[in-house]
Backbone bond lengths (Angstrom), bond angles and torsions (degrees), N, CA, C in turn:
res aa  C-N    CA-C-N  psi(-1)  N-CA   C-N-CA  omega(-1)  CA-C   N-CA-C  phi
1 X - - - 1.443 - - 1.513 109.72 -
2 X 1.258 118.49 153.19 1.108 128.03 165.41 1.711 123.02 -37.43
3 X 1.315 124.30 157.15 1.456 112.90 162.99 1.601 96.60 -116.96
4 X 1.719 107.66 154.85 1.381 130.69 -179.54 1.371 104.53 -120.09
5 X 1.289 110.73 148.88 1.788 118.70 167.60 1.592 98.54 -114.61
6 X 1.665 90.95 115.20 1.265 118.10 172.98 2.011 113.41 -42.67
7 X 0.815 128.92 160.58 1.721 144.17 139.66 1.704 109.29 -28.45
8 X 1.114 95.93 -27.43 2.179 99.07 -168.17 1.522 101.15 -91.90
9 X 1.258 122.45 3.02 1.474 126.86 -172.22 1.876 97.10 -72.66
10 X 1.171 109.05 119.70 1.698 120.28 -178.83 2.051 103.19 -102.36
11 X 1.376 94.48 41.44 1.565 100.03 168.54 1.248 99.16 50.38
12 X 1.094 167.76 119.72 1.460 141.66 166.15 2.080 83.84 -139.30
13 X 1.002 106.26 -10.92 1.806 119.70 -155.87 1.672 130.31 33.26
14 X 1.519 100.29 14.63 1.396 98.23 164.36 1.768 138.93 -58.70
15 X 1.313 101.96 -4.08 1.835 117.74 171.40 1.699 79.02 -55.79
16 X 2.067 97.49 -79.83 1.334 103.51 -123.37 1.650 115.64 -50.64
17 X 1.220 136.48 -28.91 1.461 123.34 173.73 1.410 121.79 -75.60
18 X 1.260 124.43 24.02 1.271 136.14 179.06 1.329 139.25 -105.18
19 X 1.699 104.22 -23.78 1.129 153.06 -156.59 1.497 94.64 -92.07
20 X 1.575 127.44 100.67 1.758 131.42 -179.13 1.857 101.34 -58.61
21 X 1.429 112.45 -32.91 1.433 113.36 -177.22 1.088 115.90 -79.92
22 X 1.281 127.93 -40.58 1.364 120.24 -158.25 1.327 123.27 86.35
23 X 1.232 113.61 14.12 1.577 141.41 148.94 1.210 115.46 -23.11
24 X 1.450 136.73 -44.39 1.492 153.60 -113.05 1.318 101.08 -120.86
25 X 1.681 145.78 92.05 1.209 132.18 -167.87 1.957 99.97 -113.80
26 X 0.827 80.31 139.19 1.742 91.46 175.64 2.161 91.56 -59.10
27 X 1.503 126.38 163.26 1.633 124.43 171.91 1.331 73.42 -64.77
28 X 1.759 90.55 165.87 1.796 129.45 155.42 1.724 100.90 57.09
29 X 1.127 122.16 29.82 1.818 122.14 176.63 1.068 92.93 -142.73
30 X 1.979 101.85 127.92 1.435 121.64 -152.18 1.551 76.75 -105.71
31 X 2.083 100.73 149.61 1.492 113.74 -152.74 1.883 87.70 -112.16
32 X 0.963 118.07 171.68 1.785 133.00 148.74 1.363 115.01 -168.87
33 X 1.348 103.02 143.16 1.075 147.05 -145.89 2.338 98.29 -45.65
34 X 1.480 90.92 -39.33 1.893 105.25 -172.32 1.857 94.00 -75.41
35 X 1.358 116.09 -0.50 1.639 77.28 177.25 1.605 115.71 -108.86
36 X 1.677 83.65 144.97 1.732 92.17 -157.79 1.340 131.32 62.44
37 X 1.219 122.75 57.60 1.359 137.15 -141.84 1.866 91.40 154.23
38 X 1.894 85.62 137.01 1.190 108.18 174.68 1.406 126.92 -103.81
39 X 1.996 104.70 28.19 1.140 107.56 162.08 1.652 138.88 -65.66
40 X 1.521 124.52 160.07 1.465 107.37 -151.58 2.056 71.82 -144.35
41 X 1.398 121.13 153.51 1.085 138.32 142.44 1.864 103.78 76.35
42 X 1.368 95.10 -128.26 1.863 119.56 168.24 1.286 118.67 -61.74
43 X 1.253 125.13 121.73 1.592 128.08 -178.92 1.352 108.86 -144.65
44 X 1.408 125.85 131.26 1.335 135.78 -152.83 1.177 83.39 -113.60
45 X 1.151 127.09 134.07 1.928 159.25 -173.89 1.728 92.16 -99.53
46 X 1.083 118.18 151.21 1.426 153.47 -176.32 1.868 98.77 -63.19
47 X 1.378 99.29 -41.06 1.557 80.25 168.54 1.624 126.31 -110.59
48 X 1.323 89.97 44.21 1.956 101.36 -176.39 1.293 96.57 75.57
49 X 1.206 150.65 49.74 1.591 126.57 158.53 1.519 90.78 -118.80
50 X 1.316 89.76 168.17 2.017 108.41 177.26 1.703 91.01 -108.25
51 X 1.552 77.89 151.89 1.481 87.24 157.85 1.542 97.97 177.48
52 X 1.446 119.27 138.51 1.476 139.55 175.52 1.297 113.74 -57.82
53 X 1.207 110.13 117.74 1.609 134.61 -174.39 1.222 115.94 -18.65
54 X 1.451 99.21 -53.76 1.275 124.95 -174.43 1.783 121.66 -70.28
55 X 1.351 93.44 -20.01 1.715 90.41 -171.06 1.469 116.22 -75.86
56 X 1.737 114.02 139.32 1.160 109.59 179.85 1.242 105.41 -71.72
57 X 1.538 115.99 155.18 1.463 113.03 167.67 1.989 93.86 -126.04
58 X 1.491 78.60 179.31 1.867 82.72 -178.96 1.161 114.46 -97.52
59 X 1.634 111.13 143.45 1.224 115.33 -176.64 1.730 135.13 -51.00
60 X 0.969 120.62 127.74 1.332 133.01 168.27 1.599 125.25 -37.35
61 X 1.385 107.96 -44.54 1.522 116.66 -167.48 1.337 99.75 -135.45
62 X 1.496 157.14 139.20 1.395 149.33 158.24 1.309 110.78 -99.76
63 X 1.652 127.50 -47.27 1.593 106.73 -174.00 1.649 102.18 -83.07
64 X 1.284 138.40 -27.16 1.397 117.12 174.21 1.692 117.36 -120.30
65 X 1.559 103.73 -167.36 1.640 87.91 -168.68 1.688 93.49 -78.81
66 X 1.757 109.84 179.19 1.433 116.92 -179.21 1.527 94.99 -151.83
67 X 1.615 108.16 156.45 1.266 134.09 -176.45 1.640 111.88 -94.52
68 X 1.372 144.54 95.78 1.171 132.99 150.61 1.593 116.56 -22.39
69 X 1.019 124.32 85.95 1.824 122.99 139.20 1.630 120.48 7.63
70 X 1.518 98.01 -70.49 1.087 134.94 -162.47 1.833 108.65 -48.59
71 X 1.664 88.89 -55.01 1.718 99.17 -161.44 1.721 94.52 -116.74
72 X 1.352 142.36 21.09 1.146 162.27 179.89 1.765 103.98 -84.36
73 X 1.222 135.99 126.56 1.442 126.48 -160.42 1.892 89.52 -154.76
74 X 1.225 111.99 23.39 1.645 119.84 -163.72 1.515 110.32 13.99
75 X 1.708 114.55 67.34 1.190 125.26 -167.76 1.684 135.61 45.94
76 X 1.543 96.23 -12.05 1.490 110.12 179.49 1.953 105.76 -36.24
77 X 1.615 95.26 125.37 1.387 107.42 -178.82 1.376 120.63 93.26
78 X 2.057 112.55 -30.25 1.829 92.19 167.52 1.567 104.80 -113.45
79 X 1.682 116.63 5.07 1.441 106.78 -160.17 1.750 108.35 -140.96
80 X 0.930 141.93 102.11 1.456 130.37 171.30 1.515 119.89 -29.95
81 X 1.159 123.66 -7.54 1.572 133.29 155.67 1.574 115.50 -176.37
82 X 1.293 128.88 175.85 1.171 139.93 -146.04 1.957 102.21 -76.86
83 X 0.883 94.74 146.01 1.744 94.29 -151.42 1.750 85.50 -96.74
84 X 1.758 129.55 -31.25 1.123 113.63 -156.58 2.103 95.48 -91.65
85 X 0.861 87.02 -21.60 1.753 90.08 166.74 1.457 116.56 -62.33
86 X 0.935 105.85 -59.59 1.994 135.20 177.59 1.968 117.44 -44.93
87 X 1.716 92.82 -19.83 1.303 113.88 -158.87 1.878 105.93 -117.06
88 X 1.478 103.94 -41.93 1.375 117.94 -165.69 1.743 112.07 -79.02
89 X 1.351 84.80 110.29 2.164 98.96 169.44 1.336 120.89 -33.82
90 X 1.464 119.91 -28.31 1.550 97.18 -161.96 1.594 80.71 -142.47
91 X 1.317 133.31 59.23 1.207 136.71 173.11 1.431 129.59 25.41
92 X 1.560 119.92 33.03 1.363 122.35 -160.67 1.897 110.20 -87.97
93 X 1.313 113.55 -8.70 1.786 127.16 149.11 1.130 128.11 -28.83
94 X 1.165 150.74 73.97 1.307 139.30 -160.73 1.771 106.23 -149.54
95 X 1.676 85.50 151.26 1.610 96.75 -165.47 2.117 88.76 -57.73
96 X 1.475 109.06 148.35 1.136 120.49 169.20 2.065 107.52 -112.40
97 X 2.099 91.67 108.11 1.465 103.63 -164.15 1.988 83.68 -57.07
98 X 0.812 142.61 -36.62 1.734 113.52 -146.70 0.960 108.89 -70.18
99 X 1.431 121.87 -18.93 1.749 119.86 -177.77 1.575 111.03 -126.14
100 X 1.439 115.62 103.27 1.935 138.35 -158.46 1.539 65.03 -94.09
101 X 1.213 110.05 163.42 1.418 125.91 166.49 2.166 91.93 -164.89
102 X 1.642 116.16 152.89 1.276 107.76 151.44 1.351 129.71 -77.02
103 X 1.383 120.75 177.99 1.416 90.57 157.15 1.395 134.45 -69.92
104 X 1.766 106.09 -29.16 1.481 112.37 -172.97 2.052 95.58 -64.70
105 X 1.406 124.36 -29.98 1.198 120.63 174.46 1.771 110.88 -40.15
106 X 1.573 90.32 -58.50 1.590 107.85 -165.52 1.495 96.59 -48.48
107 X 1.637 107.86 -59.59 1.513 99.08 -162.11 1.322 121.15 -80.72
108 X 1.156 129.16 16.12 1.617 144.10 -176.57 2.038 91.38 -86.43
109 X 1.821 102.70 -51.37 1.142 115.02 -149.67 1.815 84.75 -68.35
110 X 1.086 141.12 -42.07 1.661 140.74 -154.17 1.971 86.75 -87.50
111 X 0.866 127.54 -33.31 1.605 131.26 -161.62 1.692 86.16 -80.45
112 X 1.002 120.65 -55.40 1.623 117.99 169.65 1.716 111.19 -62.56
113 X 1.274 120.06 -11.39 1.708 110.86 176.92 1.496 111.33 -102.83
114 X 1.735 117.66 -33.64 1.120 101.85 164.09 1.473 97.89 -137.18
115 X 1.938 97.77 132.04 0.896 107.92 -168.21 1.953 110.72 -122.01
């Protein structure tokens, strides 16, 4: 499953350079799908929609940082576990229940980001 940054996140931004995807958005900075990631064109979102790599979408979280769902692979393939958990002061990393993923899910999903 995905990981989420809780409400208790005190900005500190030590996730975001840790993060192999680029998952990691500072609050109030709108994310898409091409950054850091060698996606190109059409990209199918987690709940069947398309949308171009490139398009900004709106941010998820505004007063602290937030994790894309989307491009989140809980490091599966560069890290023996989730690097922004592994990293974060006040433990606000945590598996996010709405999105179960396997691992072979996870690593299908990063094999589709950098390709």
């Amino acid at each position: 499953m995905a990981i989420i940054i809780t409400d208790d996140c005190i900005n500190c931004g030590a996730c975001e350079p840790e993060c192999p995807n680029n998952a990691i958005y500072e609050g109030g900075v709108e994310w898409a799908v091409a950054d850091g990631t060698s996606v190109k064109g059409d990209f199918v979102l987690m709940n069947g929609s398309h949308t171009d790599a490139d398009e900004r979408h709106a941010p998820i979280a505004v007063d602290y940082y937030y994790i894309v769902p989307d491009k989140c692979t809980e490091c599966q393939g560069f890290h023996d576990e989730p690097q922004c958990a592994a990293v974060c002061p006040v433990d606000c990393c945590v598996p996010d229940e709405k999105y179960r993923e396997t691992i072979e899910e996870l690593l299908a999903k990063k094999d589709k980001m950098h390709l």
